[in-house]
C-alpha positions as CSV (number, residue, x, y, z in Angstrom):
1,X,-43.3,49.8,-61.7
2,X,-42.8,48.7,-58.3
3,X,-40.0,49.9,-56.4
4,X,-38.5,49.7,-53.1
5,X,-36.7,53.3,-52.0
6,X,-35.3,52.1,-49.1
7,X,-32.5,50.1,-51.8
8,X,-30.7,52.8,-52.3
9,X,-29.9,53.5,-48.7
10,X,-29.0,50.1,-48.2
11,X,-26.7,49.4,-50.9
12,X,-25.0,53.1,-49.4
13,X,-24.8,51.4,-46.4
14,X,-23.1,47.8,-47.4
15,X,-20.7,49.9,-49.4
16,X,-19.6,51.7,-46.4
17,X,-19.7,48.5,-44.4
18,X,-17.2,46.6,-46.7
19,X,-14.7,49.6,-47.6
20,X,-14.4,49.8,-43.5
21,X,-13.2,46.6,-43.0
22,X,-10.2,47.8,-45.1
23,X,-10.0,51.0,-43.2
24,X,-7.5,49.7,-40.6
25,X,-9.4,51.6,-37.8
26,X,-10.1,48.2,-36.1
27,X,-9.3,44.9,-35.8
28,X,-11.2,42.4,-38.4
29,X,-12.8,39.3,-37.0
30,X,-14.3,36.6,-39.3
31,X,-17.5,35.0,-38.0
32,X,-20.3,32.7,-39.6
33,X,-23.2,34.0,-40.8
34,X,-25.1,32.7,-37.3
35,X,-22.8,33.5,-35.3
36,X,-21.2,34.9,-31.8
37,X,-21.0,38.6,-33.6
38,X,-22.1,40.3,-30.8
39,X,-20.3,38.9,-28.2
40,X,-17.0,40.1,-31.4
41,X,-18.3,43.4,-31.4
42,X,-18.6,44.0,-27.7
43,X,-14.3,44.0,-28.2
44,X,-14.4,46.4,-31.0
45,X,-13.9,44.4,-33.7
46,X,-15.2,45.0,-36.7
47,X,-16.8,41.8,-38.2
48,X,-16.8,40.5,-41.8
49,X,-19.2,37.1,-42.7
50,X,-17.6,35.0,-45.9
51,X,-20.9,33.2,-46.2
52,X,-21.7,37.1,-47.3
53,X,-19.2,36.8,-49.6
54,X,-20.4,33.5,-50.9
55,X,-23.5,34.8,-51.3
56,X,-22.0,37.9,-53.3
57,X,-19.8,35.3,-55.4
58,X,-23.2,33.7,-56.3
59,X,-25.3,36.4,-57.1
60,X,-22.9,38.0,-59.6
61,X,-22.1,34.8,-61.2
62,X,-18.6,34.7,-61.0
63,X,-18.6,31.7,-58.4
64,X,-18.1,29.4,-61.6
65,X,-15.3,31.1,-62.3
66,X,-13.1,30.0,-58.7
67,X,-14.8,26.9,-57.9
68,X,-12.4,25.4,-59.3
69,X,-9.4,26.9,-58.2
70,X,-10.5,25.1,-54.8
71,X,-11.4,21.6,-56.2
72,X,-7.5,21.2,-57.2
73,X,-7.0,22.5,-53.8
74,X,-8.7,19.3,-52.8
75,X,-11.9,20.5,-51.8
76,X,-15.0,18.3,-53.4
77,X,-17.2,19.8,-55.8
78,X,-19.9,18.0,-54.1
79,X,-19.6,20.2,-50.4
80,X,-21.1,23.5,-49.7
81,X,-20.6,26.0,-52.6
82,X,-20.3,28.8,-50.5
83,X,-16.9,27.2,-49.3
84,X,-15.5,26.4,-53.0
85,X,-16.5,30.1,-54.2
86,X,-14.9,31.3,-51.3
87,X,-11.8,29.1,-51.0
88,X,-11.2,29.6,-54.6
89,X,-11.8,33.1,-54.9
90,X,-9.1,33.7,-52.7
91,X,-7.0,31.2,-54.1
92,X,-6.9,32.8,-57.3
93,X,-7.1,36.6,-56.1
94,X,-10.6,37.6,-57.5
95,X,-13.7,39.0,-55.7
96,X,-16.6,41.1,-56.8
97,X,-14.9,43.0,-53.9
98,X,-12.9,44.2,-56.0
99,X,-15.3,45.9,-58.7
100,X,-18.1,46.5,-56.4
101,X,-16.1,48.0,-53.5
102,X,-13.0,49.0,-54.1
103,X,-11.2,46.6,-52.0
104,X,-8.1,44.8,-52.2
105,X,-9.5,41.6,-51.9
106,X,-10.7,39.3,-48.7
107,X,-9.9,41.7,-45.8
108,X,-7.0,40.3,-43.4
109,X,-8.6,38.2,-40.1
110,X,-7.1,39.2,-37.1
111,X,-9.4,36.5,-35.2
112,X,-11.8,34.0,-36.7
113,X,-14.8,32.7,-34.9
114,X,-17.3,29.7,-36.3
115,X,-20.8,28.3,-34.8
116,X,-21.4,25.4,-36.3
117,X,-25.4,25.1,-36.2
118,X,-25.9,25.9,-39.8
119,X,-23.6,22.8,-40.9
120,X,-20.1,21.3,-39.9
121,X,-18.8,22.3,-43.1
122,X,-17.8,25.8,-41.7
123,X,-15.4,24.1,-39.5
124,X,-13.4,22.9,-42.3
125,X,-14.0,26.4,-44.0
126,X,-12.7,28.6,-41.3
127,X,-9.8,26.1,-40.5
128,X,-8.5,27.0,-44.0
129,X,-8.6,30.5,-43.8
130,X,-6.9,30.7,-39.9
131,X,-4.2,28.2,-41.4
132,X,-3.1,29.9,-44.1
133,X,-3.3,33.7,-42.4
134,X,-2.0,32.1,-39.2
135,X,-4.5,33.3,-37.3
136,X,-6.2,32.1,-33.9
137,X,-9.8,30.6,-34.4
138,X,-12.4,30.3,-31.8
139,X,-15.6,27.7,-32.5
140,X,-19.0,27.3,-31.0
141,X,-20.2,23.2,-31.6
142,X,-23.8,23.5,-30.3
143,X,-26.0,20.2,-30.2
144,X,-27.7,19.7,-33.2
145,X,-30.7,18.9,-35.0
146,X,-32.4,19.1,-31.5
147,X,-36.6,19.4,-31.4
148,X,-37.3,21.8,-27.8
149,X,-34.2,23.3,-27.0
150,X,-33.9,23.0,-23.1
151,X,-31.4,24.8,-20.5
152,X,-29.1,21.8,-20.7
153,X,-28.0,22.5,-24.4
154,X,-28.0,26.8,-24.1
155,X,-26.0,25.9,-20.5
156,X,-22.9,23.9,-23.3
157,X,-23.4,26.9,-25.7
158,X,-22.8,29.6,-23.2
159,X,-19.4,27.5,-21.5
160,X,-18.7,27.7,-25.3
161,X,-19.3,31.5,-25.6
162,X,-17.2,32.6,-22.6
163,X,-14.8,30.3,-23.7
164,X,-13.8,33.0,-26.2
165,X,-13.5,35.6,-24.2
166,X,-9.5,34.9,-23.0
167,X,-8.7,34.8,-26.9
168,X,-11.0,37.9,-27.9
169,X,-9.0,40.1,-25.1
170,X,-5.5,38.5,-26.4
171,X,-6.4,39.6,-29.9
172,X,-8.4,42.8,-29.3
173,X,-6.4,44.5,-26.4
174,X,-9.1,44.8,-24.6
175,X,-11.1,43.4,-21.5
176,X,-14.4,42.0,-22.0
177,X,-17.0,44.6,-20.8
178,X,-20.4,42.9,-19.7
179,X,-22.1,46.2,-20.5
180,X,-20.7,46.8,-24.2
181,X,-21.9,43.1,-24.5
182,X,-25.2,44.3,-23.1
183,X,-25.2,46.8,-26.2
184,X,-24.6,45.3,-28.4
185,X,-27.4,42.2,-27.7
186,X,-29.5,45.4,-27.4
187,X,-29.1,47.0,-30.5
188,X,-29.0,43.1,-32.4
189,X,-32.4,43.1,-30.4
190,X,-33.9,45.6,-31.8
191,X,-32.6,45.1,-35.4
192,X,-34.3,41.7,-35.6
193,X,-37.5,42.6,-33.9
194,X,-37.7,45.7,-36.6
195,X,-36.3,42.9,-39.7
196,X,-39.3,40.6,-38.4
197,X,-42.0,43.1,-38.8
198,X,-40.5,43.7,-42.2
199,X,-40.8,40.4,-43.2
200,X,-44.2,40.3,-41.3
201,X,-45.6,42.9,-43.7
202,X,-45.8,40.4,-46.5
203,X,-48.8,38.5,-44.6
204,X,-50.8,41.8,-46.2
205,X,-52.7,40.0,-49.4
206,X,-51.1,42.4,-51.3
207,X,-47.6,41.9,-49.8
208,X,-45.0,44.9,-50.4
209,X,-41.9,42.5,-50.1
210,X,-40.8,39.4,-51.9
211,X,-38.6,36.8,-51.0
212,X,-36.3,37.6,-53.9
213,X,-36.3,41.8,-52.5
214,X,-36.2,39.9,-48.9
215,X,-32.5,38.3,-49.5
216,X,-31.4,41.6,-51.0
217,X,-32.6,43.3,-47.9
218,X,-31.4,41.3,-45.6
219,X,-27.9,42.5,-46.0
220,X,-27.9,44.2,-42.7
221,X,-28.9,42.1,-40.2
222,X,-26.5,40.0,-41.2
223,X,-23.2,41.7,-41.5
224,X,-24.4,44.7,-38.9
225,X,-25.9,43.0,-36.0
226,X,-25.3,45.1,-32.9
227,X,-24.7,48.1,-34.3
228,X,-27.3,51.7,-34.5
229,X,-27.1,51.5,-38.4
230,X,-29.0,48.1,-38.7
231,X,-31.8,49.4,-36.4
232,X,-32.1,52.6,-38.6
233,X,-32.3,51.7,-41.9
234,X,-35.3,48.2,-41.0
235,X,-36.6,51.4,-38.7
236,X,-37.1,53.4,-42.3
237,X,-37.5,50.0,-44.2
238,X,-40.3,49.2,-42.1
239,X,-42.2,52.7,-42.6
240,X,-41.9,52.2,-46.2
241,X,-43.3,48.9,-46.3
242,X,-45.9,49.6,-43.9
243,X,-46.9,52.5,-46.0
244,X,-47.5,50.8,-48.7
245,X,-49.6,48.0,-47.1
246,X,-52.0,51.4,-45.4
247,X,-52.2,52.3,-49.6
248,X,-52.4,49.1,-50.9
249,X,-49.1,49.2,-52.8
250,X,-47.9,45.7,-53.4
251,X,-45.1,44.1,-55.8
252,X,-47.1,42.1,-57.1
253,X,-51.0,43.8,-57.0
254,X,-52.5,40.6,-58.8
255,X,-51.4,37.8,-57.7
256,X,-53.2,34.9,-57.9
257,X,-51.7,32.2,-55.7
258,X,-49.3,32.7,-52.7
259,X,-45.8,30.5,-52.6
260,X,-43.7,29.9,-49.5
261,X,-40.0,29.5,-50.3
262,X,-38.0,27.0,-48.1
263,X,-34.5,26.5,-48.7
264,X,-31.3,28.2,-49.9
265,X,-32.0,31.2,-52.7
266,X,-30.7,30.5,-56.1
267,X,-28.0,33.3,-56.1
268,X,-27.1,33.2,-59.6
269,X,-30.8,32.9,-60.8
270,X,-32.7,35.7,-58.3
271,X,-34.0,37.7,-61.3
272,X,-35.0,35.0,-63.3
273,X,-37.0,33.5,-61.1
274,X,-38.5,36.6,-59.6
275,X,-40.1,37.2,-62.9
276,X,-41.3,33.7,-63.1
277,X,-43.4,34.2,-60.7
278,X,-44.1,37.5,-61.2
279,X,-45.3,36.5,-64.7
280,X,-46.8,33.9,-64.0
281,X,-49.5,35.8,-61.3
282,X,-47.6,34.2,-58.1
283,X,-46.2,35.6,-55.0
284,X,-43.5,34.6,-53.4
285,X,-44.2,36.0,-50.0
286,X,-42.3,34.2,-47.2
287,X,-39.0,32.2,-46.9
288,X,-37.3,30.0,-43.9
289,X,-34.0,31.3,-45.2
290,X,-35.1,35.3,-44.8
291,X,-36.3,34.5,-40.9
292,X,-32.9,32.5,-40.2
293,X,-31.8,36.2,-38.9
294,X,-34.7,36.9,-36.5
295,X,-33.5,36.7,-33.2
296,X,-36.4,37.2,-30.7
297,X,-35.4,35.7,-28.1
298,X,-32.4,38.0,-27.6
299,X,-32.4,39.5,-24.5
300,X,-29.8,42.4,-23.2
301,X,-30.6,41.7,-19.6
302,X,-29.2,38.2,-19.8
303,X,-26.9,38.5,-23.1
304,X,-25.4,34.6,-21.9
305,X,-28.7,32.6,-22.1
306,X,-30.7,34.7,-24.8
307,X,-27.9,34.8,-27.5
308,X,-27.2,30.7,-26.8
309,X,-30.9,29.9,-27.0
310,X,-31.2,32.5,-29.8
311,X,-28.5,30.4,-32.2
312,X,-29.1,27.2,-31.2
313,X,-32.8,27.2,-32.0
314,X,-32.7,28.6,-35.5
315,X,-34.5,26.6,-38.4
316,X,-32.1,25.0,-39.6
317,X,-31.0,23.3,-36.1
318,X,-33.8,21.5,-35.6
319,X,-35.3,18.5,-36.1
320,X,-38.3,17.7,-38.4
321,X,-41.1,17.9,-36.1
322,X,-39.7,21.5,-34.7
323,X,-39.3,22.4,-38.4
324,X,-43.0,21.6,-39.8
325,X,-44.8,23.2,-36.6
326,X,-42.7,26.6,-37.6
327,X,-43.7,25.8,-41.0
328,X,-47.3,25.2,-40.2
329,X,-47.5,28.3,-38.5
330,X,-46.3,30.5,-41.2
331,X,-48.4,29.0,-44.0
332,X,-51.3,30.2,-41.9
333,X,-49.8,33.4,-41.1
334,X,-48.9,34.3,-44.9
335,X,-52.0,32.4,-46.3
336,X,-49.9,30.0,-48.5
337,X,-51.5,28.2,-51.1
338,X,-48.3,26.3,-51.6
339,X,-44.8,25.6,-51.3
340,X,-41.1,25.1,-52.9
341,X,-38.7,23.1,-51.6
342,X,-35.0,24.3,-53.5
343,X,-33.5,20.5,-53.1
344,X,-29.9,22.5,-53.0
345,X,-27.1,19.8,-53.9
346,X,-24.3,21.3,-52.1
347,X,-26.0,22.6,-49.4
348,X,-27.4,19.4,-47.3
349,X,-28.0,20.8,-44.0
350,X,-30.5,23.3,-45.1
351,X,-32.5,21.0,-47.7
352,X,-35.3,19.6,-46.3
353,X,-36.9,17.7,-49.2
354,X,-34.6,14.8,-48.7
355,X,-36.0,12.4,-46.5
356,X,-39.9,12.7,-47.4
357,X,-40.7,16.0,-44.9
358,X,-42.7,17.4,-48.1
359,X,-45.4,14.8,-48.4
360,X,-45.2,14.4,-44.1
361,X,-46.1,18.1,-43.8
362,X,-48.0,18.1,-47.0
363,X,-50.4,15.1,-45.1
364,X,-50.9,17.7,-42.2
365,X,-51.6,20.9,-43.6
366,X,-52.8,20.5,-47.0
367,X,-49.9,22.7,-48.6
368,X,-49.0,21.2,-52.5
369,X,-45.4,21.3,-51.7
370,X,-43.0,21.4,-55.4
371,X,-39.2,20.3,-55.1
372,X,-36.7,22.1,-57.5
373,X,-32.7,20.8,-57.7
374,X,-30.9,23.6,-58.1
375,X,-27.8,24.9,-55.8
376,X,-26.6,28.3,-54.0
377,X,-23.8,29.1,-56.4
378,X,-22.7,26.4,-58.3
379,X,-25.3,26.7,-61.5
380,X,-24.5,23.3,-63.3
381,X,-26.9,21.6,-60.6
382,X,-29.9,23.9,-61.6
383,X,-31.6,23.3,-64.8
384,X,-33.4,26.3,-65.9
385,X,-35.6,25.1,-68.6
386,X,-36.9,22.1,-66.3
387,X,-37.2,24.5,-63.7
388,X,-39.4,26.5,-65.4
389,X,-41.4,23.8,-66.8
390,X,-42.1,22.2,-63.5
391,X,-42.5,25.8,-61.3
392,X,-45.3,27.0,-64.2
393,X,-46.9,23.9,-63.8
394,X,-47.4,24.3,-60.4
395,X,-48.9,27.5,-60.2
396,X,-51.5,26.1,-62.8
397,X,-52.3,23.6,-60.2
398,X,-52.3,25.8,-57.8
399,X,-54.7,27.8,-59.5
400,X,-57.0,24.8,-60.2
401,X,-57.0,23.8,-56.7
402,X,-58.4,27.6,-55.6
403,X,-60.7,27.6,-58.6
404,X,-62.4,24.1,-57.0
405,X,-62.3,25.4,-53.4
C-alpha cells in the first residue's frame, strides 16, 4: 500500500500550530486564507485562518451539524459554506477543535484582517466575528476578476497593505520593521517555491501525489506562511516525493487516464472519491485549488509590490481568458487526458463551469471536461450515487478516446 511518511510529521506540526494559538504567548490575528499573513507576522502575531477551520468542519462532517445554527442567525443557506460552518460552529460552541486539538474552541482575535480576492463573502464573514469579539478589522478590496494584472492595480493593493500598518502597531505593540517584513516574504518565498515542486512532482507518469493527498498536505502553506517550519517539512516532503518518482513509486502505479481537478474539494467526500478514481484506474494528478497557495512571484527585496502582485493574480481573480491560458498550460504540463469541473453551489467565485468556460476551453485544447454539483461542506448539494454514475462514465470515455488515438 502506498503511503506518504511525510503525514505524520505534518499532522505533528498542525497540532502544534493550533494548540499555540491558545498558548497566550502572542497576540492572535485572524486572516483569510489569501491573505496579508506576512505582513501579520512581521508584528509577531500569531495567525489563525477560519477558512482552515471551514475546511476542518467539512472534512469531518460535522459542518451539517452548525449550519444551521447560522441560517436562524440570518445567514442564507445558499452563501459560502465555509461561512455557515464557521458562523455556526461558534454560535453553538462546537469545533472539531475541540477533539482534535485540545482547544477551547475558536481562539480569541486580537486583530482581524480580510483580502477579498477569493470572494466578497469574507467581508461579511470577518465583520461578524470583529462585531461580536469587538475587535478592530483591517480589509484588503483588490480589483477583481482582472485578465494581466498591471502596476496600476498592485500600486491600490499596496496603499491598501500599508494601510494596516497604523492598526497592526496599535494592536501588536510594536513598530513595523521593514526587515522582519523582509523575513517573513522570504521564508513564505521559499515555502511556496518548495510546495510548487511538490505539486510539480505529479507531472511524473507515475505521479507520487494526488490531489486528494495534495489538500491534506497543503496544510502548511496555508496556516504557516513566513515561518522556518513551512520550508522544512515541503523541504523533506519534497525528498520524499522526489524519491519516489527516481524509483518509480507512484500512488497510483496503473493508472490509465490522467484527471485534472478544478474547483473547490469535496471536504466531506475526500476518501470516497479518492477511491473512485483510484478504482476505477484514474489519476487525479493536478488541481487549480492546490496551486492557489504558490506564490512565485514573492520577492523579499521588494516585500510591497511582490506580495500585492502575488494575491491579486491568483486563479481565482482572474478573468476567463487569464484562467484557461493557466489551465492550458497545466494540462500540457501534467499530460491530462481530461477534466472535472466541482460546479460547487455555495461557493460561486471559485466555480468556473457556470457560464460555458468548459466547452470554450474544451474547443481549444481538446480536454473532455465533466461537471459534478456537489459543494465544500454542505453535503445535501452533492449526490453521491449520480456522482459516481457520471465520474465512472467518464473515465470509460476517457479510456475509449486513448484506445482510438
Amino acid at each position: 500500500m502506498y503511503v506518504i511518511k511525510s503525514t505524520d510529521k505534518m499532522k505533528a506540526i498542525m497540532g502544534e500550530y493550533f494548540r499555540s494559538l491558545e498558548s497566550g504567548s502572542k497576540k492572535v490575528a485572524w486572516c483569510t486564507s489569501v491573505g496579508p499573513a506576512e505582513l501579520l507576522r512581521s508584528f509577531g502575531f500569531e495567525v489563525y485562518f477560519p477558512e482552515n477551520h471551514g475546511a476542518l468542519l467539512g472534512a469531518t462532517r460535522t459542518a451539517m451539524d452548525v449550519i444551521p445554527e447560522a441560517i436562524k442567525s440570518g445567514y442564507s443557506g445558499h452563501v459560502c459554506s465555509y461561512t455557515t460552518a464557521d458562523i455556526g460552529s461558534y454560535l453553538r460552541g462546537d469545533t472539531p477543535l475541540k477533539k482534535h486539538y485540545g482547544m477551547k474552541g475558536h481562539p480569541k482575535p486580537d486583530l482581524i484582517a480580510y483580502n477579498t480576492n477569493q470572494c466578497r463573502e469574507v467581508q461579511d464573514w470577518f465583520y461578524f466575528f470583529a462585531n461580536e469579539f469587538n475587535c478592530p478589522i483591517v480589509g484588503i478590496t483588490p480589483p477583481r476578476y482582472i485578465e494581466e494584472v498591471t502596476q496600476n492595480e498592485v500600486n491600490l493593493v499596496v496603499d491598501q497593505f500599508k494601510a494596516m500598518i497604523p492598526v497592526c502597531e496599535m494592536v501588536s505593540g510594536q513598530k513595523f520593521s521593514e526587515d522582519n517584513f523582509k523575513e517573513t516574504v522570504r521564508l513564505s518565498k521559499e515555502a511556496t517555491l518548495l510546495w510548487q515542486k511538490v505539486l510539480k512532482t505529479s507531472t511524473a507518469m507515475n505521479a507520487p501525489i494526488s490531489f486528494f493527498d495534495g489538500t491534506i498536505h497543503m496544510g502548511p502553506i496555508v496556516v504557516l506562511r513566513g515561518t522556518q517550519i513551512a520550508k522544512d517539512y515541503y523541504t523533506e516532503l519534497l525528498a520524499e516525493l522526489e524519491d519516489n518518482v527516481k524509483n518509480n513509486r507512484g500512488f497510483l502505479p496503473q493508472a490509465r487516464t490522467r484527471i485534472f481537478w478544478e474547483g473547490m474539494p469535496i471536504w466531506g467526500k475526500l476518501r470516497m472519491l479518492s477511491d473512485l478514481f483510484a478504482s476505477n484506474g484514474a489519476a487525479v494528478v493536478a488541481s487549480t485549488y492546490c496551486s492557489s497557495w504558490v506564490f512565485d512571484k514573492f520577492d523579499e527585496n521588494d516585500p510591497w509590490n511582490s506580495t500585492a502582485r502575488a494575491y491579486t493574480e491568483i486563479f481565482i481573480n482572474r478573468g476567463e481568458k487569464a484562467k484557461m491560458k493557466m489551465l492550458s498550460e497545466w494540462f500540457n504540463e501534467y499530460h491530462i487526458d481530461g477534466i472535472i469541473y466541482h460546479d460547487s453551489k455555495t461557493c460561486f467565485n471559485n466555480s468556473n463551469a457556470k457560464f460555458g468556460m468548459p466547452q470554450r476551453l474544451k474547443s481549444l485544447t481538446g480536454v473532455p471536461a465533466l461537471v459534478i454539483e456537489g459543494d465544500l461542506c454542505d453535503l445535501r448539494f452533492f449526490s453521491e450515487g449520480q456522482s459516481i454514475t457520471k465520474i465512472e462514465t467518464f473515465i470509460e470515455q476517457l479510456e475509449e478516446n486513448k484506445v482510438e488515438q
